[in-house]
mmCIF file of the protein (N, C-alpha, C, O) and its ligand, coordinates in Angstrom:
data_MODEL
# 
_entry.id   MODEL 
# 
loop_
_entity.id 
_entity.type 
_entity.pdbx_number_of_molecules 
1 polymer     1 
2 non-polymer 1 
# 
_entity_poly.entity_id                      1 
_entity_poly.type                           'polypeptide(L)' 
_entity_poly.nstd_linkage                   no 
_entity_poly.nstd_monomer                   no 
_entity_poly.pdbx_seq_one_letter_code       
;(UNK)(UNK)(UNK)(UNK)(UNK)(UNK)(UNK)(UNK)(UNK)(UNK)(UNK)(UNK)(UNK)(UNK)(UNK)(UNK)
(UNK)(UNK)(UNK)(UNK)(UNK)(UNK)(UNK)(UNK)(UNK)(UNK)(UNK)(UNK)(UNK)(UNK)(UNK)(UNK)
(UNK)(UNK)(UNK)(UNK)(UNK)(UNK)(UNK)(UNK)(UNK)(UNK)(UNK)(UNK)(UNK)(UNK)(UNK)(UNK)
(UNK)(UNK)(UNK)(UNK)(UNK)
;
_entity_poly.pdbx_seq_one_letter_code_can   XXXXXXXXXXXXXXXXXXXXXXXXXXXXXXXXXXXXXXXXXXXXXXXXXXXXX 
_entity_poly.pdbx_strand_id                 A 
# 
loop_
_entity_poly_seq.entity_id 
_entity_poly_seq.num 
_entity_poly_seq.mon_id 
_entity_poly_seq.hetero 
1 1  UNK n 
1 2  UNK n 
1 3  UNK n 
1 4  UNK n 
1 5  UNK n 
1 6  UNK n 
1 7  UNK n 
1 8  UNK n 
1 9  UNK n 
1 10 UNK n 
1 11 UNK n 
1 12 UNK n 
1 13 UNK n 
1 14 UNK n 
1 15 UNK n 
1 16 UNK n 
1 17 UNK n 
1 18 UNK n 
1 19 UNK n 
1 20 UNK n 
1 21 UNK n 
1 22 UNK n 
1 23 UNK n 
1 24 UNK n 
1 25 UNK n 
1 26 UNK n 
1 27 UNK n 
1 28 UNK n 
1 29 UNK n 
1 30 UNK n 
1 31 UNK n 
1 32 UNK n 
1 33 UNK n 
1 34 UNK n 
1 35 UNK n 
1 36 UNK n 
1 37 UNK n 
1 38 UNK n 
1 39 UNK n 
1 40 UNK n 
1 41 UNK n 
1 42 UNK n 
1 43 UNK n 
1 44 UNK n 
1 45 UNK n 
1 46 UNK n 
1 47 UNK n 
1 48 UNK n 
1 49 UNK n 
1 50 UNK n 
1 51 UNK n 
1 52 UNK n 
1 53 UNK n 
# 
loop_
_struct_asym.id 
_struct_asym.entity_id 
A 1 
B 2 
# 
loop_
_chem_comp.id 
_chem_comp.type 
_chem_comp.mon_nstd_flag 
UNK 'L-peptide linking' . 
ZN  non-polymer         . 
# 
_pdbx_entity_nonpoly.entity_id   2 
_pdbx_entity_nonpoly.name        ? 
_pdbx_entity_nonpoly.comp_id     ZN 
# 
_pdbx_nonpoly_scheme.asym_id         B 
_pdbx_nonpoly_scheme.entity_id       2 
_pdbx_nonpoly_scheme.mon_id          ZN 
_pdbx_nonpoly_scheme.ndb_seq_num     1 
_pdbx_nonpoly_scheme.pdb_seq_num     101 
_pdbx_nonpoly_scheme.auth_seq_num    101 
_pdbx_nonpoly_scheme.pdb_mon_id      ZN 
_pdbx_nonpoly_scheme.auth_mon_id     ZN 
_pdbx_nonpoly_scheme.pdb_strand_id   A 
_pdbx_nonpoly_scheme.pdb_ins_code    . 
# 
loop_
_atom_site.group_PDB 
_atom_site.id 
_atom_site.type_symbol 
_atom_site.label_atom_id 
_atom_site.label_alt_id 
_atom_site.label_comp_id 
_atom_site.label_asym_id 
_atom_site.label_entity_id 
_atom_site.label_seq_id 
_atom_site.pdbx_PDB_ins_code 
_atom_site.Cartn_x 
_atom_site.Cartn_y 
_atom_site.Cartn_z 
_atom_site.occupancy 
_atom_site.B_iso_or_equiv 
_atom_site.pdbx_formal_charge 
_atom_site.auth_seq_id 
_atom_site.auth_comp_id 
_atom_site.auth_asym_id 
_atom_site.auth_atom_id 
_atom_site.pdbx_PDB_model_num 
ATOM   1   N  N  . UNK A 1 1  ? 0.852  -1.200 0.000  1.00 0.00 ? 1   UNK A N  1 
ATOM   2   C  CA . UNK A 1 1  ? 0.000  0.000  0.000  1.00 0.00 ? 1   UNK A CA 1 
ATOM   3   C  C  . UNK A 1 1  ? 0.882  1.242  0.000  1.00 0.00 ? 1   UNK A C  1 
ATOM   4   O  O  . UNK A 1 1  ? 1.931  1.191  0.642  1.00 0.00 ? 1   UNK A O  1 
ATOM   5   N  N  . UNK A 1 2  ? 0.530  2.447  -0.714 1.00 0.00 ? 2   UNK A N  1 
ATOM   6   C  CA . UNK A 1 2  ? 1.028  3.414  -0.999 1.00 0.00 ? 2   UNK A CA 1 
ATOM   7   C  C  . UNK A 1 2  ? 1.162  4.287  0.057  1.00 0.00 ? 2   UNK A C  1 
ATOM   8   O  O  . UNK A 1 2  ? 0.074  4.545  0.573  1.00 0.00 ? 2   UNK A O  1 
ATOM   9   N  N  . UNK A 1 3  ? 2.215  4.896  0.621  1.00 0.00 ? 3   UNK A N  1 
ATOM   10  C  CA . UNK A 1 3  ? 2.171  6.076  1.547  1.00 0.00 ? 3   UNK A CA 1 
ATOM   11  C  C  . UNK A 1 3  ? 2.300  6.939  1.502  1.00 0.00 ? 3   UNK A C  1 
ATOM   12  O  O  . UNK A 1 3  ? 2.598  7.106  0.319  1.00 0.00 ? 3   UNK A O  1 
ATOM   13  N  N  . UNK A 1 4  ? 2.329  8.347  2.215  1.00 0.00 ? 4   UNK A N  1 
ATOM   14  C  CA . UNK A 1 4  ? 2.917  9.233  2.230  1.00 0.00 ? 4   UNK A CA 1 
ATOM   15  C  C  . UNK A 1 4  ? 3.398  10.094 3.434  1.00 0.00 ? 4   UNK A C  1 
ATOM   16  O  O  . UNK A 1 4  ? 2.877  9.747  4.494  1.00 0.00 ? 4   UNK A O  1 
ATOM   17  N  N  . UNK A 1 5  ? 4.239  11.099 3.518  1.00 0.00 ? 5   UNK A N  1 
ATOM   18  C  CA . UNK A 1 5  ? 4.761  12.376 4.615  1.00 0.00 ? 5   UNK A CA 1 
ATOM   19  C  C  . UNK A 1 5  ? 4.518  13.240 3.882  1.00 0.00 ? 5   UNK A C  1 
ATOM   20  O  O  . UNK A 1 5  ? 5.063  13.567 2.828  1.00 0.00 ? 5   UNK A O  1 
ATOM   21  N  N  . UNK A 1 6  ? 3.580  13.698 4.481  1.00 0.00 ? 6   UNK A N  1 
ATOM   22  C  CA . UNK A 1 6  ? 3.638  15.632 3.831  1.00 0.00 ? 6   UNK A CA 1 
ATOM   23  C  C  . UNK A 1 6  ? 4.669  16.520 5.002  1.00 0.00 ? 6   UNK A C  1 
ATOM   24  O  O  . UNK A 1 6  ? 4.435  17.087 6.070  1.00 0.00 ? 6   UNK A O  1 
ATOM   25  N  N  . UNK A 1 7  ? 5.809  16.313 4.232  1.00 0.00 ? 7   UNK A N  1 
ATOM   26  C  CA . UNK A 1 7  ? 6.976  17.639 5.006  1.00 0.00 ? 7   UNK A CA 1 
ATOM   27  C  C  . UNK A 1 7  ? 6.315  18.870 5.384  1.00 0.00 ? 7   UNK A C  1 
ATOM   28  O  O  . UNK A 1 7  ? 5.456  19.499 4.767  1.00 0.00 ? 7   UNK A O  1 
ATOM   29  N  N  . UNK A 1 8  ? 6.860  19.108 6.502  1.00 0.00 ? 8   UNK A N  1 
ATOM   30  C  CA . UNK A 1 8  ? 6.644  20.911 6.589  1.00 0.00 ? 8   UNK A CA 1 
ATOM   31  C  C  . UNK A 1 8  ? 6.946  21.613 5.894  1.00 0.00 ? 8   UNK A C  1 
ATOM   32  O  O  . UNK A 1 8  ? 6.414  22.723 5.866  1.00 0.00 ? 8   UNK A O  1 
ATOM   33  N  N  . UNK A 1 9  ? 8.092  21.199 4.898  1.00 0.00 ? 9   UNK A N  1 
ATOM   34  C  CA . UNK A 1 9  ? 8.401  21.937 4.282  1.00 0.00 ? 9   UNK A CA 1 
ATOM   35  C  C  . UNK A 1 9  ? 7.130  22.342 2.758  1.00 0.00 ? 9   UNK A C  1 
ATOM   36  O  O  . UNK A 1 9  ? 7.367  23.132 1.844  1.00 0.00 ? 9   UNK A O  1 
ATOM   37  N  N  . UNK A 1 10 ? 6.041  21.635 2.913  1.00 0.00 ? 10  UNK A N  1 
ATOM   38  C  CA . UNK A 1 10 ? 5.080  21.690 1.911  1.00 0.00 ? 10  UNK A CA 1 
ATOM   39  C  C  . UNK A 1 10 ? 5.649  21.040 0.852  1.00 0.00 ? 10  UNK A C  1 
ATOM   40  O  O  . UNK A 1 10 ? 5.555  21.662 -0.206 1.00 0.00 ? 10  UNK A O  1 
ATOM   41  N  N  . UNK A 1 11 ? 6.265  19.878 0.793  1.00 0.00 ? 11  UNK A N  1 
ATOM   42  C  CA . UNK A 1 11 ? 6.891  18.972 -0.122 1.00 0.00 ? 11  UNK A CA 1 
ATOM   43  C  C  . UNK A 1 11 ? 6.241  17.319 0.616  1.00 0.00 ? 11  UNK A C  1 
ATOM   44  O  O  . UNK A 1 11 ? 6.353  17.003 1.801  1.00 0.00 ? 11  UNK A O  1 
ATOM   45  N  N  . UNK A 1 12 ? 5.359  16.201 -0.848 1.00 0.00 ? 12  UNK A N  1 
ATOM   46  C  CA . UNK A 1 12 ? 5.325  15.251 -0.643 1.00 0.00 ? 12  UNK A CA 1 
ATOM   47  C  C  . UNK A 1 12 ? 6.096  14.581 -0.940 1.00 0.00 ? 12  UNK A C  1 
ATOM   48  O  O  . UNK A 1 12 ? 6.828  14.835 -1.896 1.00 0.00 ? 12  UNK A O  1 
ATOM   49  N  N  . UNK A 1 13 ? 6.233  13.118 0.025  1.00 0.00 ? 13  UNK A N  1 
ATOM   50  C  CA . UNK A 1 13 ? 7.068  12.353 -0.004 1.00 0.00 ? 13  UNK A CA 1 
ATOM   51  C  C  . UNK A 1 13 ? 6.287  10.981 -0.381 1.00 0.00 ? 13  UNK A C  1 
ATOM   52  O  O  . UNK A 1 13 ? 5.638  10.530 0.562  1.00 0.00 ? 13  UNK A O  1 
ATOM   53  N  N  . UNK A 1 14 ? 6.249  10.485 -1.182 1.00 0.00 ? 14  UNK A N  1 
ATOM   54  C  CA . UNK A 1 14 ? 5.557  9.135  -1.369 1.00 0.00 ? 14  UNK A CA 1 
ATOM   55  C  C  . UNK A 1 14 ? 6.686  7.818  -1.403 1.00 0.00 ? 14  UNK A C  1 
ATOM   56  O  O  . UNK A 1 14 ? 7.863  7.843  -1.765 1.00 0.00 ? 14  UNK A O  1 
ATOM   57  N  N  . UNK A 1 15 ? 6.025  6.891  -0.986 1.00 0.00 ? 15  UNK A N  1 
ATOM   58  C  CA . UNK A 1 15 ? 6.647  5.391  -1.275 1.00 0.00 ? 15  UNK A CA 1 
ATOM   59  C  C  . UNK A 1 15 ? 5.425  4.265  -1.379 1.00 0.00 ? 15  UNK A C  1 
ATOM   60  O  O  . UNK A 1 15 ? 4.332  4.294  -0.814 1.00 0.00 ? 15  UNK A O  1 
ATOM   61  N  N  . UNK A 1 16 ? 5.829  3.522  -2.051 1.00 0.00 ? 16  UNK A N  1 
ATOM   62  C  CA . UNK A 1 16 ? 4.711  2.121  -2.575 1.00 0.00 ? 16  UNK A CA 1 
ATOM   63  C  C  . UNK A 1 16 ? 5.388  1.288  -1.761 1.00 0.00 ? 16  UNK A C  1 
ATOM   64  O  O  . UNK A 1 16 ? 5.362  0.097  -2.073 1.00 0.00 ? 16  UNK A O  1 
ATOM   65  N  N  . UNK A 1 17 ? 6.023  1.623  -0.739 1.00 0.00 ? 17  UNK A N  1 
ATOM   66  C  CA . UNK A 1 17 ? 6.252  0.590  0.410  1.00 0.00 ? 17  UNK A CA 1 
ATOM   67  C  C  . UNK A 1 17 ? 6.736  0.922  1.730  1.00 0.00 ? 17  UNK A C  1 
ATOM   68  O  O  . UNK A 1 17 ? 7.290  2.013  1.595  1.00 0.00 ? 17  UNK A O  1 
ATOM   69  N  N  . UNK A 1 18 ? 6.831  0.499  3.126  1.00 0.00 ? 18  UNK A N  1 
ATOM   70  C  CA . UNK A 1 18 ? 6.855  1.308  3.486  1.00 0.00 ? 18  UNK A CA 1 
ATOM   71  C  C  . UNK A 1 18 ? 8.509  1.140  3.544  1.00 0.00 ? 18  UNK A C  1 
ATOM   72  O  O  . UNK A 1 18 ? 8.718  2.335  3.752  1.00 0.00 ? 18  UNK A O  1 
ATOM   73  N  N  . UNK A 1 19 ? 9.779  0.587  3.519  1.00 0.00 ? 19  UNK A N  1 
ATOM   74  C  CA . UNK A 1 19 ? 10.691 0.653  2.751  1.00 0.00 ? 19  UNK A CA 1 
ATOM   75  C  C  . UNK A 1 19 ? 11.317 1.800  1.960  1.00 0.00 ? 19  UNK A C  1 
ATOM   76  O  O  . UNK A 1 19 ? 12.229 2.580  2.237  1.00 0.00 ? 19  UNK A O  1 
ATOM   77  N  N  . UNK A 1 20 ? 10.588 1.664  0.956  1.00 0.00 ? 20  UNK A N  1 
ATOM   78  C  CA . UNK A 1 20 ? 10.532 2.883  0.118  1.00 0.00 ? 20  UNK A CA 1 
ATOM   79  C  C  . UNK A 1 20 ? 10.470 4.014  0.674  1.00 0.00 ? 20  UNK A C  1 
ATOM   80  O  O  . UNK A 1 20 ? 11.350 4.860  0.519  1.00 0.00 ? 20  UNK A O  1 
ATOM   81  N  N  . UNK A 1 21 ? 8.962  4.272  1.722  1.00 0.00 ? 21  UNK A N  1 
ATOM   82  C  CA . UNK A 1 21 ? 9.003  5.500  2.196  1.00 0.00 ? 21  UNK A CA 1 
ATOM   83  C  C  . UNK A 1 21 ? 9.750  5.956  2.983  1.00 0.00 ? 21  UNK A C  1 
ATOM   84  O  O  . UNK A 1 21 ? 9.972  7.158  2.839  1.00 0.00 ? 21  UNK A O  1 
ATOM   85  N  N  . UNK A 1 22 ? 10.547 5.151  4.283  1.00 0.00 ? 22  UNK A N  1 
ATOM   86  C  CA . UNK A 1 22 ? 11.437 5.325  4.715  1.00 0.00 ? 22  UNK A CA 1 
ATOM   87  C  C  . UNK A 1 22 ? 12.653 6.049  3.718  1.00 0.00 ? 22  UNK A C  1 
ATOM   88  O  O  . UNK A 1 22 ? 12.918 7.247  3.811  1.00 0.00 ? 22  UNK A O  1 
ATOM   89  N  N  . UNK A 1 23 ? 13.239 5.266  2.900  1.00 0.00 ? 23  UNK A N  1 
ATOM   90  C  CA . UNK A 1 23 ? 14.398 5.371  1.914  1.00 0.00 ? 23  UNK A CA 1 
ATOM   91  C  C  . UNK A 1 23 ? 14.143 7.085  0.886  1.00 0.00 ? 23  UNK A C  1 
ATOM   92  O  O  . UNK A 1 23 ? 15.058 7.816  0.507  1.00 0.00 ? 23  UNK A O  1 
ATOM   93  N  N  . UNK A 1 24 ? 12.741 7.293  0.681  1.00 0.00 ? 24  UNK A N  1 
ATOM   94  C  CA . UNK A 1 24 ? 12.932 8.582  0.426  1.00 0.00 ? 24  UNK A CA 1 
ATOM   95  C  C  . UNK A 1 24 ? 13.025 9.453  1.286  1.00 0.00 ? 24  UNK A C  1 
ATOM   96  O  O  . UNK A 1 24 ? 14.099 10.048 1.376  1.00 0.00 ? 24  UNK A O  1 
ATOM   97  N  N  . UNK A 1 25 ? 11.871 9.809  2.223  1.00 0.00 ? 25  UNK A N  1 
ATOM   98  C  CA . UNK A 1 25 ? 11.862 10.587 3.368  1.00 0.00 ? 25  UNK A CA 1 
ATOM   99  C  C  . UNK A 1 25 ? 13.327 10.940 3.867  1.00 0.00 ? 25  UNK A C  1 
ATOM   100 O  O  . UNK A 1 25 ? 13.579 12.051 4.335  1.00 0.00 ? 25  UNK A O  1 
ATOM   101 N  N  . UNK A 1 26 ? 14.437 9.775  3.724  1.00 0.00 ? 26  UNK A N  1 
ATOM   102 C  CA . UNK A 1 26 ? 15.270 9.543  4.425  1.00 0.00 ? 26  UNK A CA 1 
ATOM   103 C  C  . UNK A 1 26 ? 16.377 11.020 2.741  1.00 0.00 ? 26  UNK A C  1 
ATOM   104 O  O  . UNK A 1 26 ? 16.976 12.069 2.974  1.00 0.00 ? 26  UNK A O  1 
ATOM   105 N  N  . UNK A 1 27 ? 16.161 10.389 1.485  1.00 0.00 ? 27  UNK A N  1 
ATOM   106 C  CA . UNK A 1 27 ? 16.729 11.048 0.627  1.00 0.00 ? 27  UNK A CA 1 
ATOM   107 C  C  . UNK A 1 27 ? 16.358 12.351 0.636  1.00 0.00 ? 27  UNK A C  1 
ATOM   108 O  O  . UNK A 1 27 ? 17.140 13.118 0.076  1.00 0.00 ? 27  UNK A O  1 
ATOM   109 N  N  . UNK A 1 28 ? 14.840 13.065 1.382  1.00 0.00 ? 28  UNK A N  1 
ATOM   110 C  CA . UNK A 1 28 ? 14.718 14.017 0.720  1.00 0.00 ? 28  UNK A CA 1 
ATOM   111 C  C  . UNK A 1 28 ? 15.450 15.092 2.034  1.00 0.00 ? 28  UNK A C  1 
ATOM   112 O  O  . UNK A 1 28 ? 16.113 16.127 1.964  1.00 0.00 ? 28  UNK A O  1 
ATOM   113 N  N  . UNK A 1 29 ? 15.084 14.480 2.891  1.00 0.00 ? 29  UNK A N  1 
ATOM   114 C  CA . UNK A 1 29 ? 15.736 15.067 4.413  1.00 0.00 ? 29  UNK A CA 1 
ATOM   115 C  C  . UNK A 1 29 ? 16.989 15.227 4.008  1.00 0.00 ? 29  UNK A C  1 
ATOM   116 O  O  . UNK A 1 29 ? 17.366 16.398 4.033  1.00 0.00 ? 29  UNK A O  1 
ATOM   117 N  N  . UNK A 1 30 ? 18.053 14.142 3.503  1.00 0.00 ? 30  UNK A N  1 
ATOM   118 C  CA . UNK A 1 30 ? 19.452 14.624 2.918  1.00 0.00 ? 30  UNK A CA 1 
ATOM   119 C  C  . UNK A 1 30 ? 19.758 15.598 2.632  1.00 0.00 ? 30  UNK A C  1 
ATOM   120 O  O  . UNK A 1 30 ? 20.759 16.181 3.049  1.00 0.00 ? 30  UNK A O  1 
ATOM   121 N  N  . UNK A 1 31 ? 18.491 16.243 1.387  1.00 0.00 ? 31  UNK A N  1 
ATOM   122 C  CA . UNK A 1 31 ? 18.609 16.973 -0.102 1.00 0.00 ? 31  UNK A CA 1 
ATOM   123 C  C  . UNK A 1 31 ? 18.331 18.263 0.661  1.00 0.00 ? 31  UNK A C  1 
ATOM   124 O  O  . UNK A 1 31 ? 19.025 19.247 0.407  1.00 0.00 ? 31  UNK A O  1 
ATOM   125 N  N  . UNK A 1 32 ? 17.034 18.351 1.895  1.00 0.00 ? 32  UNK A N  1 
ATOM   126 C  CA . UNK A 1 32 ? 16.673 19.545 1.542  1.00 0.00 ? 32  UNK A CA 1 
ATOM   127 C  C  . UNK A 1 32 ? 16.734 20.309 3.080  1.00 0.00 ? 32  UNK A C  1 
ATOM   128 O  O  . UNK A 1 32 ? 16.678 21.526 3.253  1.00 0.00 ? 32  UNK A O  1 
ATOM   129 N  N  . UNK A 1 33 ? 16.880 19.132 4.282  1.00 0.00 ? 33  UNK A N  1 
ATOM   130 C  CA . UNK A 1 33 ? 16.878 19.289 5.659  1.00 0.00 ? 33  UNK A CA 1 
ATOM   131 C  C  . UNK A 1 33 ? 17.728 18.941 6.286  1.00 0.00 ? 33  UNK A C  1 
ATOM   132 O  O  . UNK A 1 33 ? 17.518 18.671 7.468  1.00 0.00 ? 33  UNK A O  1 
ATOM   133 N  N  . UNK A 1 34 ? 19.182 18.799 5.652  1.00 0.00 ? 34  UNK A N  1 
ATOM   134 C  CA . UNK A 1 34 ? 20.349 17.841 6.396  1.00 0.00 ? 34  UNK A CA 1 
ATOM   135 C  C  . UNK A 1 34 ? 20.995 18.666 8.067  1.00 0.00 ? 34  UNK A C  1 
ATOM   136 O  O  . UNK A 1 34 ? 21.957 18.556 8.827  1.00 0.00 ? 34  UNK A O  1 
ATOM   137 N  N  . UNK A 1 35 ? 19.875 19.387 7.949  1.00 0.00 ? 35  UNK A N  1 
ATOM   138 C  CA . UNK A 1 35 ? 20.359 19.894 9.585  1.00 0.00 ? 35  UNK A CA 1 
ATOM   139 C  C  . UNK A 1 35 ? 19.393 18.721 10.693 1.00 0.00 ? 35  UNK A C  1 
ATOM   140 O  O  . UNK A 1 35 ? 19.248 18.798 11.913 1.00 0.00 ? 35  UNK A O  1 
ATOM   141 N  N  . UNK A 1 36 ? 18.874 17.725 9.768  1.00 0.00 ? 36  UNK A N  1 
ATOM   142 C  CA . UNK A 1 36 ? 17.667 17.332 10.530 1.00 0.00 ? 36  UNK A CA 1 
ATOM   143 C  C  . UNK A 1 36 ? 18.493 15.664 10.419 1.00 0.00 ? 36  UNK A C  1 
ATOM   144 O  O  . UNK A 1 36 ? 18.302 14.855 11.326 1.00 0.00 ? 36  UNK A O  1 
ATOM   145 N  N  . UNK A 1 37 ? 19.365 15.321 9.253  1.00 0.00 ? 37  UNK A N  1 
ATOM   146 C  CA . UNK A 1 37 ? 19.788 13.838 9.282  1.00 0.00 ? 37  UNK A CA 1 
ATOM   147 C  C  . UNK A 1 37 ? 19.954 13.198 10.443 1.00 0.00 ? 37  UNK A C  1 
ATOM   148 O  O  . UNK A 1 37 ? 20.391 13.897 11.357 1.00 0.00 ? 37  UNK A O  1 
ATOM   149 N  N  . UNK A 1 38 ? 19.713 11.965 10.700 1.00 0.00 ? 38  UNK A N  1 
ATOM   150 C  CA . UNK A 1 38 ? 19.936 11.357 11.692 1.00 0.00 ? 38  UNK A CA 1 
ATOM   151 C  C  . UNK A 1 38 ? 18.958 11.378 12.811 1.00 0.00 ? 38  UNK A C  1 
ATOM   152 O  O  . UNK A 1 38 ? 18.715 10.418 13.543 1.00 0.00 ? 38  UNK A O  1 
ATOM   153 N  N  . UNK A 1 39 ? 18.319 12.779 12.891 1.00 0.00 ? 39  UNK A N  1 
ATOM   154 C  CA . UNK A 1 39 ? 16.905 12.845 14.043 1.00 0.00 ? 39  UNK A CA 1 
ATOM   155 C  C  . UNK A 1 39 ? 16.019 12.182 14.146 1.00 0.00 ? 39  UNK A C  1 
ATOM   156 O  O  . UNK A 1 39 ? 15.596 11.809 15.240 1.00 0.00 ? 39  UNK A O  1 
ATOM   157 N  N  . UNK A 1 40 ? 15.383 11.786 12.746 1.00 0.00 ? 40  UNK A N  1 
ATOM   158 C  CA . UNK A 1 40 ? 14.508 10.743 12.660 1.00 0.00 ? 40  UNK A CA 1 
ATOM   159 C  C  . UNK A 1 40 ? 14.766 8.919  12.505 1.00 0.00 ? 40  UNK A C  1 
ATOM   160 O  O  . UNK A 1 40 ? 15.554 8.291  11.798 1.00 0.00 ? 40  UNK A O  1 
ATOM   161 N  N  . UNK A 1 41 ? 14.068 8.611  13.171 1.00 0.00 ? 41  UNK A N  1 
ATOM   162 C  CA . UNK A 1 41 ? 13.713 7.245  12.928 1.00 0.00 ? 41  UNK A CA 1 
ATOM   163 C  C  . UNK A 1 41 ? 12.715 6.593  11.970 1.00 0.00 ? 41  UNK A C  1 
ATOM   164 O  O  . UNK A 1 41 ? 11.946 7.346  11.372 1.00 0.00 ? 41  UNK A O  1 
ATOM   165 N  N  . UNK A 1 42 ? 12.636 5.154  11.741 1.00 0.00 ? 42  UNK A N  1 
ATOM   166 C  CA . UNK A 1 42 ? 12.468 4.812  10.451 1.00 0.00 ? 42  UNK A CA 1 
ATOM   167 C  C  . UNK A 1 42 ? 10.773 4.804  11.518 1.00 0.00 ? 42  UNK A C  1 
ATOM   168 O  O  . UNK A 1 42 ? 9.750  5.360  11.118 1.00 0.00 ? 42  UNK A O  1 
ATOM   169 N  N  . UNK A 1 43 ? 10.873 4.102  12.764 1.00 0.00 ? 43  UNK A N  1 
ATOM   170 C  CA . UNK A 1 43 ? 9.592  4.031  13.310 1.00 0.00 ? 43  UNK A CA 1 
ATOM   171 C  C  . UNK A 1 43 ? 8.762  6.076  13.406 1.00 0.00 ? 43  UNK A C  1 
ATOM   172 O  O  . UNK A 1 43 ? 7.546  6.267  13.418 1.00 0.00 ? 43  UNK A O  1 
ATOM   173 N  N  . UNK A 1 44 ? 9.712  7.120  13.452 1.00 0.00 ? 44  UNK A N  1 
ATOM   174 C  CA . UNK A 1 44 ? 8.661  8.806  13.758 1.00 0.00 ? 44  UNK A CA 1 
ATOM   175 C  C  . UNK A 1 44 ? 8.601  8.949  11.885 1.00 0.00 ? 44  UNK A C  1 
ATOM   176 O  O  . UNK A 1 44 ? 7.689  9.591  11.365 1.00 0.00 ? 44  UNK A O  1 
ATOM   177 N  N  . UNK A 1 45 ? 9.643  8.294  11.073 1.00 0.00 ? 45  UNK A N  1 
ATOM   178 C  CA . UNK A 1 45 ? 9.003  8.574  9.843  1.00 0.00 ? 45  UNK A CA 1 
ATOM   179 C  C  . UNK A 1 45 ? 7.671  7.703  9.497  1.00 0.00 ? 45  UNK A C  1 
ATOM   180 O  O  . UNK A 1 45 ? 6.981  8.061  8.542  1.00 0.00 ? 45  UNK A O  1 
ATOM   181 N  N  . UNK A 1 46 ? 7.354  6.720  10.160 1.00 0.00 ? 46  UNK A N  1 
ATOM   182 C  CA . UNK A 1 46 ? 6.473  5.726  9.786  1.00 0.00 ? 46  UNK A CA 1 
ATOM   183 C  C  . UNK A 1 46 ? 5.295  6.245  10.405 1.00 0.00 ? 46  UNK A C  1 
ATOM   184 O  O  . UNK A 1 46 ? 4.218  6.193  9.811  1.00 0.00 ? 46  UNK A O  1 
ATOM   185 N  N  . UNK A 1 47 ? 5.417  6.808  11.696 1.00 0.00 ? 47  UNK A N  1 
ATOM   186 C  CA . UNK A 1 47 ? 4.761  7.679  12.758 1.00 0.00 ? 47  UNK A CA 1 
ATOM   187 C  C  . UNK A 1 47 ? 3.714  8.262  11.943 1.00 0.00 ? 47  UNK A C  1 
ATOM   188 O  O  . UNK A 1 47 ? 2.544  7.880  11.897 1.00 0.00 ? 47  UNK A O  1 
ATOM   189 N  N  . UNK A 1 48 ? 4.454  9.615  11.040 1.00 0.00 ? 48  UNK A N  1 
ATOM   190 C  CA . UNK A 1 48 ? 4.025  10.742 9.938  1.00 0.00 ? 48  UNK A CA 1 
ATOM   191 C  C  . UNK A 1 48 ? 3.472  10.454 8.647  1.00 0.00 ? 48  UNK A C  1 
ATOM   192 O  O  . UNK A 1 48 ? 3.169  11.325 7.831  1.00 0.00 ? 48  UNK A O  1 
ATOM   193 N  N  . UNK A 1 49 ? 3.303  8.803  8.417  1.00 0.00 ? 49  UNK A N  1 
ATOM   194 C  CA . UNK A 1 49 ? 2.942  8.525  7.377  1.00 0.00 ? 49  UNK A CA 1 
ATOM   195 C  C  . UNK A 1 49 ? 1.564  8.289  6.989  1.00 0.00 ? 49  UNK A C  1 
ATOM   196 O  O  . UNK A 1 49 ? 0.919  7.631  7.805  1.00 0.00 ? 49  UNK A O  1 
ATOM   197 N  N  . UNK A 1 50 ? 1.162  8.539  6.297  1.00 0.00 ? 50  UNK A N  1 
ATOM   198 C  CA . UNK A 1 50 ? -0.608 8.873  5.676  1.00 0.00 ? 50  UNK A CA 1 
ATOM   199 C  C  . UNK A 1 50 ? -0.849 7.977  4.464  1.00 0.00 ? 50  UNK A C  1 
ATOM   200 O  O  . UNK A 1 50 ? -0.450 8.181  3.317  1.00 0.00 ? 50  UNK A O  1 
ATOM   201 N  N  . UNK A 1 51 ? -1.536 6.998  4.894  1.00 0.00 ? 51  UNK A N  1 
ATOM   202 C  CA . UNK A 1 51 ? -2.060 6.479  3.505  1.00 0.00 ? 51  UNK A CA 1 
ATOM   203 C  C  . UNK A 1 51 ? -2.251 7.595  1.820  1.00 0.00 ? 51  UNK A C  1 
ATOM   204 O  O  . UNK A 1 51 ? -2.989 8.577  1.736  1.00 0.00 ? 51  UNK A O  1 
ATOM   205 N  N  . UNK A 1 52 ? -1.360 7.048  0.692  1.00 0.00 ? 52  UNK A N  1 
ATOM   206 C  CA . UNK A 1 52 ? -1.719 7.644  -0.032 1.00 0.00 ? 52  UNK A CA 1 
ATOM   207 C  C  . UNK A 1 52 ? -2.711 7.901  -1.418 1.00 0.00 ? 52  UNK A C  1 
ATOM   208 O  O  . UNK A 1 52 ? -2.862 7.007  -2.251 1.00 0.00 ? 52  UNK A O  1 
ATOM   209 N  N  . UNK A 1 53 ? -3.240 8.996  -1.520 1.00 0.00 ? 53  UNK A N  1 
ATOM   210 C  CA . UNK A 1 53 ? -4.698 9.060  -1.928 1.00 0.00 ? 53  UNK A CA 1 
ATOM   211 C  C  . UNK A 1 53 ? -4.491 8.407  -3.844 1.00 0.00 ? 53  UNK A C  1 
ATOM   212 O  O  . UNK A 1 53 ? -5.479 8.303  -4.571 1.00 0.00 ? 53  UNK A O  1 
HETATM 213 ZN ZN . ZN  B 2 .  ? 10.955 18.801 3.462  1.00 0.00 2 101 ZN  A ZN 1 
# 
């Protein structure tokens, strides 16, 4: 099943697994929040995650 994180930053994050969603969330935090790397866990990203529509 498809997920998602809607960032604060007003940027979605989707994954078709939750794997996936981890592994982006995890890329986009790199790209766009790397003051934030490492803060999260795979369980507070899974936390934030919303079935996606
Ligand atoms: Zn963001």
């Amino acid at each position: 099943m498809a997920k998602q994180v809607n960032c604060p930053c007003g940027e979605t994050v989707r994954g078709e697994s939750d794997d996936e969603l981890v592994s982006n969330v995890e890329a986009h935090v790199q790209d766009k929040h790397p003051e934030m790397v490492g803060t999260m866990s795979r369980e507070q990203i899974l936390g934030m995650a919303e079935e996606a529509a």
